[in-house]
C-alpha positions as CSV (number, residue, x, y, z in Angstrom):
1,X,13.2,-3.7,-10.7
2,X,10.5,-6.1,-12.0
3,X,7.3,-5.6,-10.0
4,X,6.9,-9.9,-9.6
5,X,10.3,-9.7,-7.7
6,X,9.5,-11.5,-4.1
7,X,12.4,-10.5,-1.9
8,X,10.1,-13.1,0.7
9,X,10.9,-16.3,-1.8
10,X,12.9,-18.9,-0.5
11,X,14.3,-22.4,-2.0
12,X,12.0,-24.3,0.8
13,X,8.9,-22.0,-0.1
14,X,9.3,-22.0,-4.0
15,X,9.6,-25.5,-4.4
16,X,7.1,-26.4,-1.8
17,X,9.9,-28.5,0.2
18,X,8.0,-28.8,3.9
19,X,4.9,-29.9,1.7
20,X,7.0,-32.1,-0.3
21,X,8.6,-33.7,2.3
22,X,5.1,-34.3,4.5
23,X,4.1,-36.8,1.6
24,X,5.7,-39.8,2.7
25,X,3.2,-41.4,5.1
26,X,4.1,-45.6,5.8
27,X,1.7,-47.7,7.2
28,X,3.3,-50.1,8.2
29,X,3.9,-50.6,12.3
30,X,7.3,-49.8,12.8
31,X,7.3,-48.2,10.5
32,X,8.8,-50.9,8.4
33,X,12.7,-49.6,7.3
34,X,12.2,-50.7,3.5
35,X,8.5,-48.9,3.1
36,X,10.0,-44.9,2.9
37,X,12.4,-46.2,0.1
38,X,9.0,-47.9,-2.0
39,X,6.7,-44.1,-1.4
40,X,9.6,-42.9,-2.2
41,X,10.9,-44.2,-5.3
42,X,6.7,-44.1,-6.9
43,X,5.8,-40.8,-5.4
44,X,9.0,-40.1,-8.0
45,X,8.0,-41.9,-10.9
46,X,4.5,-39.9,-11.1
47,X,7.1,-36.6,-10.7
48,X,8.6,-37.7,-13.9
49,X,5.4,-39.3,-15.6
50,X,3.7,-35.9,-15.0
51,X,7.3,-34.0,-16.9
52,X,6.9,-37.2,-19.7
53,X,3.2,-35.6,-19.9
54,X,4.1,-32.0,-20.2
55,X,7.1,-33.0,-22.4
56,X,5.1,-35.1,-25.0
57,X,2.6,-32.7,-25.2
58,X,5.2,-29.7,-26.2
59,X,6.7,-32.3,-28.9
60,X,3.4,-32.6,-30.0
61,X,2.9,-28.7,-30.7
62,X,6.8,-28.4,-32.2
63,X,5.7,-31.4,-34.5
64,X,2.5,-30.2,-35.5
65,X,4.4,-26.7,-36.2
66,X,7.2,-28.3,-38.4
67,X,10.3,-27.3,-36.0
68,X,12.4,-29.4,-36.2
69,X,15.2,-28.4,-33.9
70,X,12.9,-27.6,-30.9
71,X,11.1,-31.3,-31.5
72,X,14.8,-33.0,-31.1
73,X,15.3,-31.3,-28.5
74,X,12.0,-32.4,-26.2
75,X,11.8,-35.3,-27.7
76,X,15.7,-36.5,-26.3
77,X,14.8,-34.8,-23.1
78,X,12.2,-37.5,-23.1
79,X,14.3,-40.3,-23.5
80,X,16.8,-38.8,-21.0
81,X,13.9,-38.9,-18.3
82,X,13.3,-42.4,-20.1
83,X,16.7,-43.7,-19.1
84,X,16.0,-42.4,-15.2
85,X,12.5,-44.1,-14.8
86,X,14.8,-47.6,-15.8
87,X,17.8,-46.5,-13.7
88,X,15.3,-46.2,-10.2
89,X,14.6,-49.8,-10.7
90,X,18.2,-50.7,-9.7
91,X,17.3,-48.7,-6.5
92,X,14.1,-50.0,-6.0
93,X,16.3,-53.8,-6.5
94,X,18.1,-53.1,-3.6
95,X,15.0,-54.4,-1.5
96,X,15.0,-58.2,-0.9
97,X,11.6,-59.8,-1.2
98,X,11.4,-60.4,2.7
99,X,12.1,-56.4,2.8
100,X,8.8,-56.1,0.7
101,X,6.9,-58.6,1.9
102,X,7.6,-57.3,5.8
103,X,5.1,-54.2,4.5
104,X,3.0,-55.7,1.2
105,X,-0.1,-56.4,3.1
106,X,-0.6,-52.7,4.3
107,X,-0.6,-51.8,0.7
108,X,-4.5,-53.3,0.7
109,X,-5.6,-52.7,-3.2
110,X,-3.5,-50.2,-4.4
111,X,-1.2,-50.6,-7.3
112,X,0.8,-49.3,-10.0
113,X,-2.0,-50.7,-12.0
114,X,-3.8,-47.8,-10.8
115,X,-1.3,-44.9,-12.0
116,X,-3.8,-42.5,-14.1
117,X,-0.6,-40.7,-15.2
118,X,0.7,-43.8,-17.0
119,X,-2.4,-44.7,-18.7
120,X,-2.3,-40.6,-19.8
121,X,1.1,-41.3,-21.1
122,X,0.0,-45.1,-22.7
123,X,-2.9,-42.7,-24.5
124,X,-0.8,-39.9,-25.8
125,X,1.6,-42.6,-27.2
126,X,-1.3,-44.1,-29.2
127,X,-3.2,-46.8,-26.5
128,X,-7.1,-47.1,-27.7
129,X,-8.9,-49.4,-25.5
130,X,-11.5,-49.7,-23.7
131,X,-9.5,-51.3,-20.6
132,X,-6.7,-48.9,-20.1
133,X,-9.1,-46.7,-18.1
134,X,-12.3,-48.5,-16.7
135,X,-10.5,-49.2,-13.3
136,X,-10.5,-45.9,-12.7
137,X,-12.5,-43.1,-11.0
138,X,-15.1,-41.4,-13.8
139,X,-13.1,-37.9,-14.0
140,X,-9.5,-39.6,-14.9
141,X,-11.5,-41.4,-17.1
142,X,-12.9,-38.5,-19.3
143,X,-9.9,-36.9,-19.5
144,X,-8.3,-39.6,-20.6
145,X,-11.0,-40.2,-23.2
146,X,-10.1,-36.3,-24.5
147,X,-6.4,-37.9,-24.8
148,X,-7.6,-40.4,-27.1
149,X,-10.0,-38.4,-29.1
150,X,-7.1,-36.3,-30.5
151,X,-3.8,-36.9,-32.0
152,X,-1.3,-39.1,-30.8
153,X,2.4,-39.1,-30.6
154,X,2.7,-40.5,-34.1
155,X,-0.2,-38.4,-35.7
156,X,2.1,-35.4,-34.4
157,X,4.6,-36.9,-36.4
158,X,2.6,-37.4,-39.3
159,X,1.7,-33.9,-39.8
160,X,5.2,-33.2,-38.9
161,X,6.4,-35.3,-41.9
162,X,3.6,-33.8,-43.8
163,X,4.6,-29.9,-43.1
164,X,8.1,-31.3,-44.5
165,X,6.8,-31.9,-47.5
166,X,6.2,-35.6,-47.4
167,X,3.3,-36.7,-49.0
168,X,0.9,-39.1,-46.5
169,X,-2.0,-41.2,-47.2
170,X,-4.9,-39.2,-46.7
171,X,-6.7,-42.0,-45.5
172,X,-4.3,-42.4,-42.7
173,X,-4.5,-38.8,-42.2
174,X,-7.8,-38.0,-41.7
175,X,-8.9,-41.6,-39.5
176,X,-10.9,-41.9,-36.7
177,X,-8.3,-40.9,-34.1
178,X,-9.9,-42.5,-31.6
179,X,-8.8,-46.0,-33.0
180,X,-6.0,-47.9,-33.0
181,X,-3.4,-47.1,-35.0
182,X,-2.3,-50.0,-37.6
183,X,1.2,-50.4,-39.1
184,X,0.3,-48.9,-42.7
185,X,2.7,-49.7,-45.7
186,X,2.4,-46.8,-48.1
187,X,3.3,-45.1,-44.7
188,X,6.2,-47.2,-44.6
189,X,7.4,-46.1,-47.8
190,X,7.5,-42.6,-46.9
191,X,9.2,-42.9,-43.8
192,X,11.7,-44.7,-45.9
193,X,12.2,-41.8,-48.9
194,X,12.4,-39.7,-45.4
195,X,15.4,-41.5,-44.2
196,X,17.0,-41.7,-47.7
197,X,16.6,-38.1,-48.7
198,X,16.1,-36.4,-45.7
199,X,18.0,-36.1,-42.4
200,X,16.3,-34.1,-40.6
201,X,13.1,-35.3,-40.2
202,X,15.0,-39.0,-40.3
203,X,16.6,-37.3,-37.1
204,X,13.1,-36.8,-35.4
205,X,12.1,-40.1,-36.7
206,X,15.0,-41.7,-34.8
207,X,14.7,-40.0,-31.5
208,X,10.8,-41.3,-31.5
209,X,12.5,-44.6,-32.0
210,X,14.7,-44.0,-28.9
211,X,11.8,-43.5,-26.9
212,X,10.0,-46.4,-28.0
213,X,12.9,-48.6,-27.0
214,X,13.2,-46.6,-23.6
215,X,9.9,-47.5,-22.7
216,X,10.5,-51.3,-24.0
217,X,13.4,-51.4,-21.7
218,X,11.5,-49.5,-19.1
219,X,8.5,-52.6,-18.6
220,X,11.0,-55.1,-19.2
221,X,13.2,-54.1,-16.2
222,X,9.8,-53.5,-14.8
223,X,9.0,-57.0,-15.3
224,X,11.9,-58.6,-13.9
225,X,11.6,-56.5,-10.6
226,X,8.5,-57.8,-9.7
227,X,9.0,-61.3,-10.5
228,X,12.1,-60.9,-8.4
229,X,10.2,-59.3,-5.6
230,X,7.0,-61.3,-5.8
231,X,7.6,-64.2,-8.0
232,X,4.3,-65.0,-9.9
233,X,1.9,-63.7,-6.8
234,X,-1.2,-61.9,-7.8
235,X,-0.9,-58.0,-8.0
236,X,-1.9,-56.3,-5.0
237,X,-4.4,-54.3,-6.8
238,X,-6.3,-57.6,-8.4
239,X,-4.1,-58.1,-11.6
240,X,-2.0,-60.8,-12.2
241,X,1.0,-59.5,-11.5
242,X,4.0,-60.7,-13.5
243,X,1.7,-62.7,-16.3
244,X,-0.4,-59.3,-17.0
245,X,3.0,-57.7,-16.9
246,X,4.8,-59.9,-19.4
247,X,2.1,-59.1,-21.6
248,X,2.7,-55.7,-22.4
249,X,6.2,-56.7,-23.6
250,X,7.5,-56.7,-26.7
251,X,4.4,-54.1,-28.3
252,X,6.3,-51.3,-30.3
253,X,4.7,-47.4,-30.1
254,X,5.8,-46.8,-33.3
255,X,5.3,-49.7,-35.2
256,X,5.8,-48.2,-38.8
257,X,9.2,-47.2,-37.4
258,X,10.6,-50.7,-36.8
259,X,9.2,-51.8,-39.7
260,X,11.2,-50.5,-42.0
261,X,14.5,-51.6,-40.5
262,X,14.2,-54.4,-43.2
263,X,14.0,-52.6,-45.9
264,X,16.9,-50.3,-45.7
């Protein structure tokens, strides 16, 4: 019998359940019906952006290490979670905007605008700027600024490609990774030989694309909620709600990814 055996372990004590279930704190008089179902519904989308986290960070390792099986495999577990994060907005639509508004002014300053988690996510997937993180507190900030002072979600890749025999730019290989990445054409022509001559790695190239449209559908329906909910009010935390939202539509992850789709 293994010695780590704990005959005193419970469902309730190993998944932390009375703790869990102590997090949901309205404060709104009343309370308000409608306010349980909003802490609700975000407490669980930092559940899954923390799994997204530990998820990408595992593909990241399999890429770097040239398996290819075990990268499908995280990498569609990540677009599984994907289509669940979109799927809670159709929950979170079931609130009218009078429903909403009956608690919004309790909310003060805080906003999704202020999700660390996401931004970790936005910096694994390749964000570089200076703005994705000055709003928040200076310890989220330097950890975030470790994120971006390594290799992204496509530099994975890269390598990935690379340990598969695919020659890459070394110029592209060895930049600054604390830049931006920018769409690179003798990139492009790779990928393309990859897809051509190798199905494999054209299968990991794929599932990234998967992801990027997830997350594309994922602000779009984000989009459309709020302007539903709020119309074109200012964000509760200072932004401008649906116009700073709009504006992160329509910006591709993996840019060399798409642009090939013309070339085939």
């Amino acid at each position: 019998m293994s010695d780590n055996f704990d005959s005193a372990l419970t469902y309730t004590s190993y998944l932390a359940v009375d703790e869990l279930l102590n997090l949901q704190r309205p404060l709104s008089v009343g309370p308000e019906h409608d306010e349980m179902l909003f802490i609700i519904i975000h407490q669980t989308y930092e559940l899954w952006f923390k799994q997204i986290i530990h998820e990408f960070l595992e593909a990241q390792r399999a890429m770097e290490s040239g398996n290819t099986h075990y990268s499908l495999a995280i990498l569609g577990r990540i677009r599984t979670i994907m289509k669940v994060c979109v799927t809670q907005i159709d929950i979170l639509e079931t609130m009218t905007p009078l429903q909403f508004n009956a608690f919004r002014s309790y909310l003060s300053s805080s906003s999704g605008f202020q999700s660390a988690q996401f931004r970790k996510v936005e910096a694994l997937l390749g964000r570089r700027d200076n703005k994705m993180a000055g709003h928040l507190p200076p310890d989220i900030q330097a950890e975030i600024a470790l994120i971006t002072a390594t290799n992204s979600v496509w530099d994975s890749t890269l390598q990935y490609l690379v340990k598969r025999g695919h020659a890459m730019p070394v110029e592209v290989l060895n930049r600054d990774k604390s830049l931006p990445y920018e769409a690179n054409l003798k990139v492009q022509d790779v990928l393309l030989d990859v897809h051509r001559n190798d199905p494999e790695s054209a299968a990991v190239c794929e599932r990234l694309l998967d992801i990027d449209e997830g997350i594309q559908e994922w602000r779009y329906r984000h989009v459309k909620m709020v302007e539903r909910t709020i119309g074109h009010k200012m964000g509760t935390g200072g932004s401008s709600g649906v116009e700073y939202l709009s504006s992160t539509l329509f910006n591709p992850v993996f840019k060399d990814l798409w642009e090939i789709r013309s070339r085939f």
